[in-house]
N, C-alpha and C positions, 0 to 999 in steps of 0.2 A: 330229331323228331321223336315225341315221346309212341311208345307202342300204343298206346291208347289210345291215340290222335288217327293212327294207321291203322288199327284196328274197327276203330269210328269208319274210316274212309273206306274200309272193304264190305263193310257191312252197308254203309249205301249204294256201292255198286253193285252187292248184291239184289236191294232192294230194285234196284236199274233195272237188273238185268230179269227178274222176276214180270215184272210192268213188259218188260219188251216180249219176253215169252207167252202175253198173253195176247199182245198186239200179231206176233207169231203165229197165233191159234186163229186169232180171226183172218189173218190171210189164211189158212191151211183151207178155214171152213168154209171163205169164198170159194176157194176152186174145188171145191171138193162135193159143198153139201147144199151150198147157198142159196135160194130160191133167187131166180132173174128179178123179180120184184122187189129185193130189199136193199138193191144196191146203193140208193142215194141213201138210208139210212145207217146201212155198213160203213160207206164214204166217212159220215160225219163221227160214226163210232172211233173207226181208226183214228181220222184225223183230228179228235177231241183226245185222244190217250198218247197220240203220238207228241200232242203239242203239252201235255201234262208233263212228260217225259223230259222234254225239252226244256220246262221252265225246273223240273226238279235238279235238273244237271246245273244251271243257273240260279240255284237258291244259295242266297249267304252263306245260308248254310255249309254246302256241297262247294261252294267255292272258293269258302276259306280251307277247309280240308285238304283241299286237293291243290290249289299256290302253296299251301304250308310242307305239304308233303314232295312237290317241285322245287321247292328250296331246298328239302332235303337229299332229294336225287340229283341236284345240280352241287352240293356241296360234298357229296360222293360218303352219304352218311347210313343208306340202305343195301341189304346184302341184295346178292341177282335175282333172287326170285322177286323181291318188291320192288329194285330198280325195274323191271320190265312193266310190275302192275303200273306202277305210277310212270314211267314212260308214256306209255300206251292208251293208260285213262287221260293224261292229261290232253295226248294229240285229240281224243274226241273230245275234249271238254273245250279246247281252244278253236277248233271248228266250229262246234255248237254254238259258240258263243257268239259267233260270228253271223248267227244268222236269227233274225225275226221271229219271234214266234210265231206271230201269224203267215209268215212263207212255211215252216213248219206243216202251219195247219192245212194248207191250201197248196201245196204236192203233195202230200199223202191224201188228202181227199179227189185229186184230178188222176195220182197215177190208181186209185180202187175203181175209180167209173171207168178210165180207161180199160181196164182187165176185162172187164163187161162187153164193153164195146168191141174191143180185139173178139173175144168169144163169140158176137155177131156177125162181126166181117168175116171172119174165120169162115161159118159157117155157112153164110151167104155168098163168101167170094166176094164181095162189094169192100176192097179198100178206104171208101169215102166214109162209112161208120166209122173207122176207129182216126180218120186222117185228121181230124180236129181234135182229138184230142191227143194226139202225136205232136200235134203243132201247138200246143198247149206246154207238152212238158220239153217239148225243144227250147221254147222263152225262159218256161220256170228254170230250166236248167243251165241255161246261159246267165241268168240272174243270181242262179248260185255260184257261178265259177267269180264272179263280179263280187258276190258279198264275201268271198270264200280268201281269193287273191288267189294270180298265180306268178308264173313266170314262165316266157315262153308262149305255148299253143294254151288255150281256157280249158281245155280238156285236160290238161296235169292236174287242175283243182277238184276234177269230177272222178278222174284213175286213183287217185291217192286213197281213195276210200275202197277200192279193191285190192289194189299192190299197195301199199302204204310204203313210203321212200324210192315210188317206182318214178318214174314219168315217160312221157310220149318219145320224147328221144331216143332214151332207150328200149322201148319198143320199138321202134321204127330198125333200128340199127338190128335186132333178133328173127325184124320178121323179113329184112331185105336177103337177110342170110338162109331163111329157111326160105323164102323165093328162088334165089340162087338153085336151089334143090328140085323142087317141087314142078316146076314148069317145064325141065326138060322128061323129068322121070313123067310127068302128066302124058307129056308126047309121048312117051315111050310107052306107057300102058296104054294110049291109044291105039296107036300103030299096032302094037301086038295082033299077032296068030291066033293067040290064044283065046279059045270058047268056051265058058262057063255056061253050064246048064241050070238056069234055077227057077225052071217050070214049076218045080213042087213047091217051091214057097209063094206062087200066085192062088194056089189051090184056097179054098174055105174051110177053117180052121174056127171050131167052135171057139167063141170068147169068155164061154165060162171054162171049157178048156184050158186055152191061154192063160186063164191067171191063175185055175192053178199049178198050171207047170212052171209059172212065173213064182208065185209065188214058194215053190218047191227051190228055186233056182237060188230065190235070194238064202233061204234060210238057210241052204247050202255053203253058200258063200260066208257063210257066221254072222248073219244079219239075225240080231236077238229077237224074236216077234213076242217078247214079255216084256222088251221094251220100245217098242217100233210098231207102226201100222205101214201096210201096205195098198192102197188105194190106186183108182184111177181120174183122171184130170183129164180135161182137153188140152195141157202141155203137162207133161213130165216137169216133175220137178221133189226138191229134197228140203225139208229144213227141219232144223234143229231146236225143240223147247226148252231142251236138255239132255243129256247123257244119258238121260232113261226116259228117255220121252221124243223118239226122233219117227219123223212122217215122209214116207216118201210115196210118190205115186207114178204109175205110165198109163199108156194111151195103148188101147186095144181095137183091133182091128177083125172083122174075120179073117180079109185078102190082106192080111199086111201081118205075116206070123213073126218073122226077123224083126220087125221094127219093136212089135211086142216085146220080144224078148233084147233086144240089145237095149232099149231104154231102161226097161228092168234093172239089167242089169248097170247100168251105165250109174242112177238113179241110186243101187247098193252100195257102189262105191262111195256116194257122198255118204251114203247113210252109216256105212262102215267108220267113216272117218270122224264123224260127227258122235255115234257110239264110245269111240276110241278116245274123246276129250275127257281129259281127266275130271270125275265127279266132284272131289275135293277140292278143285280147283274154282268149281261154277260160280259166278258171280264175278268173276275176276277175269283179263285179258288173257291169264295162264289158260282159262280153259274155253277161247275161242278160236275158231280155226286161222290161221299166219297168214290168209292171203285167198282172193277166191281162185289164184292161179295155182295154188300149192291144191288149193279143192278139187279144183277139176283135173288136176294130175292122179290127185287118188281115183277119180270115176273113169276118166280115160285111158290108165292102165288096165284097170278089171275090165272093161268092155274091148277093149283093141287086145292089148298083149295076151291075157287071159283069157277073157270070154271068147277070142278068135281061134283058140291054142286046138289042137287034137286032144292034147293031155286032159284039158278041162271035160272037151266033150265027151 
């Protein structure tokens, strides 16, 4: 394959991956900034950019590219770093392809109103708000494992886009083994003698306080805030628009100060790890995260090992 040809083909997954990080922003701005009233106009923003996205991946263009560039990686003609790009672009590109543009457009506009609605029931307590539209993307999403193919359980079709080469079996086989574990040690920390006192963490705890001790907590941890914002949400949560540009937030409470803080922290860890994505690499597979299970390993270290540690505190 000529370098110009691969050259071409990075520069439009650049362009991808620019488009996605704006679709990025407008989730961040939902939970973040978004007035309750513009939901159904958000809906159709997303899922008009989302389904642009989708047919740009599907253009002649982008498809000749990238078959051309899969012949190259199958005839063993690319060194490792562009074997991986072109591995990895192609696995989304042959999914993508797989699927309708208008089912594109219409789950990304039902899971944005659902986000709404969840934020309702939440608040209400009243499950019935968000249970139609739960039941909504249960369809849409057995529709995808259908359009998608699998083998086995339909849920291998839906995991591969988290663990990519994972499937349900081999889940099933990791977690019967941490069960093994877990359910006698559960009894045993039952049963225990042993009284913790944590009176003082029900106490009232100013929330402008809280963040910024929160915020003091992250920056510690080497969370860059010249290139990262720190917010709050009605769930915690982390993403990435870029390597200098990553967003994360938690949930503040007065009577809830630990929760404050270990989501915080929990929340740094992705944002650490998302930070840590090689700059030069953006636009390309090289510089997205291996797995949301490798992700949450980076956040559940820093909150359990670390942030539980004496040493830290």
């Amino acid at each position: 394959m000529k370098q110009e040809k691969l050259d071409k083909l990075k520069q439009k997954l650049t362009e991808l991956s620019y488009l996605n990080s704006a679709n990025a922003l407008l989730h961040w701005d939902q939970e973040v900034n978004m007035p309750r009233g513009a939901t159904e106009a958000r809906s159709k923003t997303s899922s008009n950019l989302s389904k642009l996205i989708h047919e740009k991946i599907l253009s002649d263009d982008f498809s000749e590219l990238i078959e051309s560039a899969k012949k190259a990686l199958d005839e063993d003609q690319l060194d490792k770093k562009d074997s991986a790009i072109v591995r990895e672009a192609y696995r989304e590109y042959e999914r993508e392809a797989k699927l309708p543009a208008d089912f594109v457009e219409e789950l990304t506009k039902t899971t944005s109103k659902a986000k709404e609605a969840w934020k309702e029931a939440k608040e209400k307590q009243d499950f019935s708000v968000f249970q139609p539209y739960l039941e909504q993307i249960v369809e849409l999403k057995r529709e995808e494992a259908d359009l998608v193919g699998y083998e086995g359980t339909p849920y291998n079709a839906l995991l591969d886009v988290y663990e990519p080469y994972f499937s349900s079996e081999k889940l099933d086989s990791i977690l019967e083994q941490l069960k093994d574990f877990l359910v006698p040690f559960l009894d045993q920390i039952k049963n225990s003698e042993v009284e913790i006192n944590s009176e003082f963490t029900k106490q009232e705890f100013s929330v402008d306080r809280q963040k910024n001790f929160c915020s003091k907590v992250v920056k510690t941890m080497g969370f860059d805030k010249e290139q990262g914002l720190l917010d709050e949400s009605v769930h915690p949560f982390t993403i990435g628009l870029h390597p200098t540009d990553v967003r994360l937030t938690s949930r503040f409470n007065s009577d809830k100060l630990l929760k404050s803080i270990t989501a915080s922290i929990h929340e740094a860890g992705h944002a650490l790890y998302e930070q840590g994505l090689p700059e030069k690499n953006f636009g390309t597979p090289l510089a997205e995260p291996a797995s949301v299970g490798i992700h949450e390993s980076q956040s559940r270290i820093w909150e359990l090992k670390i942030g539980q540690s004496k040493e830290f505190w």
